[in-house]
ROTOR-907299 format. One line per field, with one value per atom (N, C-alpha, C, O): residue in three letters; atom name; x, y, z. Coordinates in nm, 3 decimals. Layout:
BEGIN
residu <- (ala; ...)
atome <- (CA; ...)
c1 <- (X; ...)
c2 <- (Y; ...)
c3 <- (Z; ...)
This chain:
BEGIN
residu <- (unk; unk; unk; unk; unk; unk; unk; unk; unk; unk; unk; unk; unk; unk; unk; unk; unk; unk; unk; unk; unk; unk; unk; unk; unk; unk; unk; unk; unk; unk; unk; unk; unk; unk; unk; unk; unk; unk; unk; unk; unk; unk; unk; unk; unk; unk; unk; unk; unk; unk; unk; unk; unk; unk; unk; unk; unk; unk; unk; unk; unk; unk; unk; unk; unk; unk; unk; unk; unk; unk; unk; unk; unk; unk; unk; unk; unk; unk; unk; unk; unk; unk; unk; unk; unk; unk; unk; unk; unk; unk; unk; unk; unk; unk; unk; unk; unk; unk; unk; unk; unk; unk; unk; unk; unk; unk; unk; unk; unk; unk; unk; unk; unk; unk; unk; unk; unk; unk; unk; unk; unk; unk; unk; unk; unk; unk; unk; unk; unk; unk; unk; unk; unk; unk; unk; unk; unk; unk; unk; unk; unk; unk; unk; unk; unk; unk; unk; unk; unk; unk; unk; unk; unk; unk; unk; unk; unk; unk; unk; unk; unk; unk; unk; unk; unk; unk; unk; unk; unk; unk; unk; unk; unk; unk; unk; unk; unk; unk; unk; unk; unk; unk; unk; unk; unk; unk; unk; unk; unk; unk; unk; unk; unk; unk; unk; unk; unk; unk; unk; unk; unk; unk; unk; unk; unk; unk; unk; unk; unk; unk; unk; unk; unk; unk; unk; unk; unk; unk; unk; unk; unk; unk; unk; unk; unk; unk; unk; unk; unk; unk; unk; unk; unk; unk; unk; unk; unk; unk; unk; unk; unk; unk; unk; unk; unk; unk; unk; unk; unk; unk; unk; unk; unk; unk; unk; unk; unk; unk; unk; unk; unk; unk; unk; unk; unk; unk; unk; unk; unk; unk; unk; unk; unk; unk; unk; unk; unk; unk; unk; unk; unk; unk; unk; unk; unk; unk; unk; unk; unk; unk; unk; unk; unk; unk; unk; unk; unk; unk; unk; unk; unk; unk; unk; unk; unk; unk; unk; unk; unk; unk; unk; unk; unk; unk; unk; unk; unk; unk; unk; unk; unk; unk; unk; unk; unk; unk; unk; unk; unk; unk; unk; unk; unk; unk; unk; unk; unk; unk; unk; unk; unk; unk; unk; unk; unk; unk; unk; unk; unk; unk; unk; unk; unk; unk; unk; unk; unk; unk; unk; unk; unk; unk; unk; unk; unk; unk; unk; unk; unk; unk; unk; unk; unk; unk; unk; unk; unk; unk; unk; unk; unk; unk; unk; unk; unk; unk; unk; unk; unk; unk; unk; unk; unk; unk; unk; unk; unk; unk; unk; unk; unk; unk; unk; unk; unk; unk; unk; unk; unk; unk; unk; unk; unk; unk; unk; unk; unk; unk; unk; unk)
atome <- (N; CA; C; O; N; CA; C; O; N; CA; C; O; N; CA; C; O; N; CA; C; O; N; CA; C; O; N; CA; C; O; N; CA; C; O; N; CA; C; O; N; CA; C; O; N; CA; C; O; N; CA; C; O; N; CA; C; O; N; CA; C; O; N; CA; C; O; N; CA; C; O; N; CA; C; O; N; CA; C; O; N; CA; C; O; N; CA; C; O; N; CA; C; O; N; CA; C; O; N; CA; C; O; N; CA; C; O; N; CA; C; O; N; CA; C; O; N; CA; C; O; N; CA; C; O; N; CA; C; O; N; CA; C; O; N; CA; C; O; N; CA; C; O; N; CA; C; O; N; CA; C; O; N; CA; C; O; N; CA; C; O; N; CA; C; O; N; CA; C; O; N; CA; C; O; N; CA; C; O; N; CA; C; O; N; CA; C; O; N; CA; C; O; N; CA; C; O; N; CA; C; O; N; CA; C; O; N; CA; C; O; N; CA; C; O; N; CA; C; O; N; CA; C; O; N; CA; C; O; N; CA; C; O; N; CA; C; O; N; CA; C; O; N; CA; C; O; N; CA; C; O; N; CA; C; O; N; CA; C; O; N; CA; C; O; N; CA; C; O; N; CA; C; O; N; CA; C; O; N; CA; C; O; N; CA; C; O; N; CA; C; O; N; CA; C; O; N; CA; C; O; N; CA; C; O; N; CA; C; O; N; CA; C; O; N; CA; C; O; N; CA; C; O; N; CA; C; O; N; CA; C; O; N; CA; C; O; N; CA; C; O; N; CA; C; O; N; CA; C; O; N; CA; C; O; N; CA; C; O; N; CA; C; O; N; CA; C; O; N; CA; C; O; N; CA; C; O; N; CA; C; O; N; CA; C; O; N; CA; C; O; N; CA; C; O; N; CA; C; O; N; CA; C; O; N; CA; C; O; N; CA; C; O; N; CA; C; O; N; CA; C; O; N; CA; C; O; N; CA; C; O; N; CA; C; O; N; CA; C; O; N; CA; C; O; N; CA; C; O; N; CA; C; O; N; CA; C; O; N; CA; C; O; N; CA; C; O; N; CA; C; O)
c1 <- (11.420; 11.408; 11.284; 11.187; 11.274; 11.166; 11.079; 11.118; 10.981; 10.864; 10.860; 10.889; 10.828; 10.821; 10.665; 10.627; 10.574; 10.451; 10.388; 10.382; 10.319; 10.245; 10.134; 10.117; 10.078; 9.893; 9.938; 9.989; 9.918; 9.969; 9.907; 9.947; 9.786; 9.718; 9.568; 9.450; 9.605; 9.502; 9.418; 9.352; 9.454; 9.388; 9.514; 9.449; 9.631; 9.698; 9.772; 9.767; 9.856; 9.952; 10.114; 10.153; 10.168; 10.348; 10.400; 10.379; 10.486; 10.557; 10.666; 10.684; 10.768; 10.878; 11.011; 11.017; 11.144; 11.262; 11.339; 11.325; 11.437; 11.569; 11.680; 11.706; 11.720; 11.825; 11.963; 12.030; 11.970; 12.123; 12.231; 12.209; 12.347; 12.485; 12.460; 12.480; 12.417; 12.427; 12.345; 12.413; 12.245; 12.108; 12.108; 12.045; 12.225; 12.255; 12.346; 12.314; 12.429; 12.559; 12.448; 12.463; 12.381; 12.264; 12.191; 12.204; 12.119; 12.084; 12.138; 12.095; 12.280; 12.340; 12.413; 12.512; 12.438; 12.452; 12.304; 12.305; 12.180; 12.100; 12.058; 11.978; 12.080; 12.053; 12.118; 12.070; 12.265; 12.372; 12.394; 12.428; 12.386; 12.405; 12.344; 12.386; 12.218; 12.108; 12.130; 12.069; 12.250; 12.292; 12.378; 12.385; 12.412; 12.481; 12.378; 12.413; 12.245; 12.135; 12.093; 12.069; 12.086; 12.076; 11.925; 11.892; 11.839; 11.691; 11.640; 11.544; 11.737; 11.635; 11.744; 11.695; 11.817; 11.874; 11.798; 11.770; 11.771; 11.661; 11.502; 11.431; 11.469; 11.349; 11.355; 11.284; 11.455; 11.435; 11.442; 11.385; 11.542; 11.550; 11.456; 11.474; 11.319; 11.218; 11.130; 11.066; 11.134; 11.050; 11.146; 11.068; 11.265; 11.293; 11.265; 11.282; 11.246; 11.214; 11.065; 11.011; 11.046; 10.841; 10.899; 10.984; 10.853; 10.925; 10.763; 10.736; 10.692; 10.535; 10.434; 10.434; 10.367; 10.207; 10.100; 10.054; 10.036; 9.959; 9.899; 9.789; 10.060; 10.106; 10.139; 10.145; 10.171; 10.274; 10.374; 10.386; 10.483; 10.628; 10.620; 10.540; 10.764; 10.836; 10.982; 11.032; 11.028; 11.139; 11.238; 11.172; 11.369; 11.386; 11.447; 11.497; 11.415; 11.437; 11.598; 11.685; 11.601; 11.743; 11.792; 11.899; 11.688; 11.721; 11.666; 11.581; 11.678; 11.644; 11.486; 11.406; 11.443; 11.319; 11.255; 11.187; 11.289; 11.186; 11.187; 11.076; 11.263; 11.240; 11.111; 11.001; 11.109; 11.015; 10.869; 10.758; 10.920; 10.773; 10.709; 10.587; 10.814; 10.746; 10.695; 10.579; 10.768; 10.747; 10.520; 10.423; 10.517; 10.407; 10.299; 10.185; 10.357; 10.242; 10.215; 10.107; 10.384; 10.352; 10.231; 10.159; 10.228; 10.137; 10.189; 10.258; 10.149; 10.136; 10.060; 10.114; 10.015; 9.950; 10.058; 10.100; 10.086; 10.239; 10.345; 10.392; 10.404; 10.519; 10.478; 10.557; 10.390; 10.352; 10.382; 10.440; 10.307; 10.353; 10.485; 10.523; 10.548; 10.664; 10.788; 10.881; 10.759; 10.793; 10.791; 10.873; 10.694; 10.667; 10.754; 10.813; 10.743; 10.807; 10.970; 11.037; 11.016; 11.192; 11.210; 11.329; 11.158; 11.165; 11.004; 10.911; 11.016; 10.915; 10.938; 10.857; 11.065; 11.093; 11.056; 11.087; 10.982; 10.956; 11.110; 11.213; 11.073; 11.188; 11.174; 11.079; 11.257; 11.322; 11.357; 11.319; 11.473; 11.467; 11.393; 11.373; 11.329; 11.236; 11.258; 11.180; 11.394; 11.468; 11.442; 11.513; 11.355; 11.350; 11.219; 11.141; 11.181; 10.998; 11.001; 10.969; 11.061; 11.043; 11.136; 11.109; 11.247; 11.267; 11.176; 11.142; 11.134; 10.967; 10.886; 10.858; 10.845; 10.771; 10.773; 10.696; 10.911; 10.964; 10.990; 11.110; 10.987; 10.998; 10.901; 10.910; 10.753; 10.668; 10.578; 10.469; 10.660; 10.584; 10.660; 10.636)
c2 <- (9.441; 9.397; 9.459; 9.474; 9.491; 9.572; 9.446; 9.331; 9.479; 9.387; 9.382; 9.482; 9.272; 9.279; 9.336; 9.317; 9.391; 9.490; 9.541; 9.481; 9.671; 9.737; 9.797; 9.864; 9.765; 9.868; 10.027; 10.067; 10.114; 10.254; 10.367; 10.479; 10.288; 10.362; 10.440; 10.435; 10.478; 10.465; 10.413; 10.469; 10.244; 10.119; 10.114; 10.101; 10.115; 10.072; 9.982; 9.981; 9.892; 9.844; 9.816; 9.774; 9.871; 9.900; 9.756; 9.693; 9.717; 9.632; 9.666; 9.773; 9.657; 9.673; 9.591; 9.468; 9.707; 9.589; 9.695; 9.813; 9.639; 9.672; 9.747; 9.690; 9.875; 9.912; 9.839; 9.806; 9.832; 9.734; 9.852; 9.971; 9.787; 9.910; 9.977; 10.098; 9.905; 9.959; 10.052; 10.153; 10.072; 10.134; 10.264; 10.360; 10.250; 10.364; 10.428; 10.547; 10.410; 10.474; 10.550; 10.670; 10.504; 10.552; 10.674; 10.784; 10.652; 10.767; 10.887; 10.995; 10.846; 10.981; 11.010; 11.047; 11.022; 11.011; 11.141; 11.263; 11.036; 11.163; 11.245; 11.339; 11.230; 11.369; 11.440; 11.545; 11.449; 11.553; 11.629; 11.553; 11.757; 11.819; 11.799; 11.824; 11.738; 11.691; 11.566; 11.525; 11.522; 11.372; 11.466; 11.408; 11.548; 11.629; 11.614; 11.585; 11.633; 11.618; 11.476; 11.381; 11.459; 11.357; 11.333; 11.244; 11.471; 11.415; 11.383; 11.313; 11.458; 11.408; 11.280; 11.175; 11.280; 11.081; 10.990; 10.887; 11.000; 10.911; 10.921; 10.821; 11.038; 11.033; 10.959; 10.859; 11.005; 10.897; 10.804; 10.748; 10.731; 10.600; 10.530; 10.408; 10.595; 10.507; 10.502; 10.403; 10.671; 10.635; 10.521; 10.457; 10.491; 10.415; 10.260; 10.184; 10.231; 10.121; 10.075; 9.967; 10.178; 10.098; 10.018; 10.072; 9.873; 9.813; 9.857; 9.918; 9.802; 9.789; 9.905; 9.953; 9.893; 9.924; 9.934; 10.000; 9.813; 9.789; 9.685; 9.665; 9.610; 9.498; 9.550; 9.469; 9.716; 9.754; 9.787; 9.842; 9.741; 9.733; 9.889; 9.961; 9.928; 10.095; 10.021; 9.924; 10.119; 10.064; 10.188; 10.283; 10.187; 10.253; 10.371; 10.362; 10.491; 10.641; 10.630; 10.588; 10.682; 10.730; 10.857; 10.882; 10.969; 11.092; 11.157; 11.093; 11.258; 11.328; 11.389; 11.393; 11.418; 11.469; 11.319; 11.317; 11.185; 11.054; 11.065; 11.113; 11.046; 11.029; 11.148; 11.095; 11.270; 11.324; 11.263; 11.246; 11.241; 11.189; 11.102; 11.089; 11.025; 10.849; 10.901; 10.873; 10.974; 11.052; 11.104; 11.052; 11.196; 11.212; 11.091; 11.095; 10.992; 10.853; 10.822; 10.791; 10.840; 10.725; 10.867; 10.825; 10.962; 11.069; 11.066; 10.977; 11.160; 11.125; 11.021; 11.001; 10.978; 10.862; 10.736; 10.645; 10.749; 10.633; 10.682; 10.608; 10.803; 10.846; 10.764; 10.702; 10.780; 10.757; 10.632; 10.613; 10.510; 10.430; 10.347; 10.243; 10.415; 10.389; 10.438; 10.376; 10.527; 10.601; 10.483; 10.471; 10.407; 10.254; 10.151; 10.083; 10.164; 10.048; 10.060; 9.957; 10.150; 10.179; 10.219; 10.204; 10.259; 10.253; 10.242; 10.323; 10.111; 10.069; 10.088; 10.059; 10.139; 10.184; 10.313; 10.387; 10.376; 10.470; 10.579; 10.548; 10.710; 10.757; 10.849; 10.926; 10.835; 10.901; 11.068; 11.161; 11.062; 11.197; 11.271; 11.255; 11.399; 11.425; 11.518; 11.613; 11.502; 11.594; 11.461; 11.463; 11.348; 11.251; 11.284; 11.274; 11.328; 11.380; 11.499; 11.512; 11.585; 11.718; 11.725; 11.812; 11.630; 11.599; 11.546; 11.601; 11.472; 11.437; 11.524; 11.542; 11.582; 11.679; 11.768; 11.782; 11.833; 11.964; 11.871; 11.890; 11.743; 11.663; 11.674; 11.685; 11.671; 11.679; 11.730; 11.699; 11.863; 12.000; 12.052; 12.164)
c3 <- (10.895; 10.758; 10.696; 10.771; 10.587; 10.479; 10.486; 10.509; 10.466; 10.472; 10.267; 10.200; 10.215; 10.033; 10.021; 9.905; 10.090; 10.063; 10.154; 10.262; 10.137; 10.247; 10.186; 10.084; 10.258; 10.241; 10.252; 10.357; 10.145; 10.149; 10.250; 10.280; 10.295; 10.346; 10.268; 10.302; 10.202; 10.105; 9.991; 9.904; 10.032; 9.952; 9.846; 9.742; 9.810; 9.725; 9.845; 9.968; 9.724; 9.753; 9.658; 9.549; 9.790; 9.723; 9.766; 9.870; 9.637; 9.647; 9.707; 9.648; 9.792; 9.837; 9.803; 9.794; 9.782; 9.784; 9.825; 9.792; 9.911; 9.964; 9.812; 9.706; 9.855; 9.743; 9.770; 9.867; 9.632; 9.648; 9.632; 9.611; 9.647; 9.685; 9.512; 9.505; 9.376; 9.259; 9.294; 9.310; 9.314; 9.325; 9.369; 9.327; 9.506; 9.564; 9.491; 9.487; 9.440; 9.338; 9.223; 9.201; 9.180; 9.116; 9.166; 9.113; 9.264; 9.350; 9.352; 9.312; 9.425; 9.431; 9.349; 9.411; 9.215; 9.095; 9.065; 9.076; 9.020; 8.999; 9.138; 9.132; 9.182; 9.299; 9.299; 9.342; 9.258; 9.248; 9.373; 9.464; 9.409; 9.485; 9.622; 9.735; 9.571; 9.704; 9.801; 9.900; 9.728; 9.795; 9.936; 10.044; 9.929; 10.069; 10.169; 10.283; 10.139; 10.243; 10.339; 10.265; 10.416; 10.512; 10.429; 10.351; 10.490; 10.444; 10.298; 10.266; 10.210; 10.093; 10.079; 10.037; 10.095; 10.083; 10.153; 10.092; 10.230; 10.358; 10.291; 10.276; 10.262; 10.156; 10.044; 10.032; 9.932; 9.839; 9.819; 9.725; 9.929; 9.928; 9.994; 10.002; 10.063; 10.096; 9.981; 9.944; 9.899; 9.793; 9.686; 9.616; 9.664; 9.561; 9.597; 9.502; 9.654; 9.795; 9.684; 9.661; 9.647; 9.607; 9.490; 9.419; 9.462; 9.293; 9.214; 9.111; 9.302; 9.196; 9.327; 9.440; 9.208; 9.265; 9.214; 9.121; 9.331; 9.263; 9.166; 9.113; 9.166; 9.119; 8.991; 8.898; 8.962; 8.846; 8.901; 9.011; 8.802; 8.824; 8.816; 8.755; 8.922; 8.901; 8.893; 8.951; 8.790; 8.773; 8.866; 8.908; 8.893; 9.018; 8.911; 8.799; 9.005; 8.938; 8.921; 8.996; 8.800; 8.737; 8.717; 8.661; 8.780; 8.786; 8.871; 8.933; 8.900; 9.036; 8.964; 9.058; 8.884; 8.832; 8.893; 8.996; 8.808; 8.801; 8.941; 8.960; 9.102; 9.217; 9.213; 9.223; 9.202; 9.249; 9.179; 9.229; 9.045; 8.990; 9.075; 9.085; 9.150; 9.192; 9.315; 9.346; 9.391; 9.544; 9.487; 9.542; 9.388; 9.347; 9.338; 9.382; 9.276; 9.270; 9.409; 9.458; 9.495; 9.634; 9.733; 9.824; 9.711; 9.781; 9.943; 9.993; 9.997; 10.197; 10.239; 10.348; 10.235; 10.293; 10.232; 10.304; 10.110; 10.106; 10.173; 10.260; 10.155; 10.240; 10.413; 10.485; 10.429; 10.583; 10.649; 10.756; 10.529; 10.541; 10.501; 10.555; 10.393; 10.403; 10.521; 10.571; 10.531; 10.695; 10.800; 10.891; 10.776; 10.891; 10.894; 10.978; 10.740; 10.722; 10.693; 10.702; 10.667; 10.727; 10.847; 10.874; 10.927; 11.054; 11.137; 11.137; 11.202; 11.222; 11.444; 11.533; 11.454; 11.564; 11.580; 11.487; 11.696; 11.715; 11.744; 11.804; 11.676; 11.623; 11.788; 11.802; 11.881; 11.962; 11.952; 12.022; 11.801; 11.720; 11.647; 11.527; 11.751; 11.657; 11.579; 11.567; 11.498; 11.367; 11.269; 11.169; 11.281; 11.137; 11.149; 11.054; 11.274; 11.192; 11.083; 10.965; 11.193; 11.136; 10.999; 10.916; 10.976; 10.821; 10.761; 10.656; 10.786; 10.722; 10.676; 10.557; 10.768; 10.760; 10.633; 10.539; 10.673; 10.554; 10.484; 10.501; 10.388; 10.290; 10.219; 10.097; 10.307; 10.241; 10.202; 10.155; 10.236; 10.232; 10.115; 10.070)
C-alpha cells in the first residue's frame, strides 16, 4: 500500500495518492505513443502519484508535456524516493533499475 506522504529526500514533502482506473485512462491518453513503454508508464505513474507538495495541491497531469513538468518539480532525490515508496521491495530485476536509471537521464 502507498504510504499518503514521504520525505523527498531533499527536505520536501509529497503528498501521495493511489491512481484511480479514471486517472489511468487519462495517462495513457496523454502519453500517446509512450504508453507502449513499460518504463515511461511505471515512471509516470509514480510521478502522478505526488497530489501536493509541500502541502500544495498538484493536480494530476493531463498531458504528456504537464507529466514531464511535475517529473521536473519532483527532481532525483523525489524520483528516489518515490522509487521507495512503489516498490518498497527490493527489486530482484535489475531492468527496473536500469529503467530508472535511463528515466532519469
Amino acid at each position: 500500500m502507498l504510504p499518503s506522504e514521504i520525505d523527498s529526500g531533499d527536505g520536501r514533502k509529497f503528498s501521495l495518492l493511489a491512481s484511480t482506473p479514471a486517472d489511468m485512462l487519462d495517462l495513457l491518453e496523454a502519453a500517446g505513443p509512450a504508453a507502449g513503454s513499460e518504463a515511461w508508464m511505471r515512471y509516470a505513474l509514480m510521478i502522478c502519484s505526488v497530489s501536493a507538495i509541500d502541502g500544495k495541491p498538484i493536480l494530476m497531469p493531463r498531458t504528456k508535456e504537464a507529466v514531464r513538468e511535475l517529473a521536473r518539480k519532483v527532481g532525483n532525490a523525489g524520483m528516489d524516493a518515490l522509487a521507495l515508496a512503489h516498490y518498497p521491495e527490493p527489486i530482484s530485476d535489475a531492468t527496473m533499475t536500469d529503467e530508472l536509471d535511463t528515466a532519469k537521464n
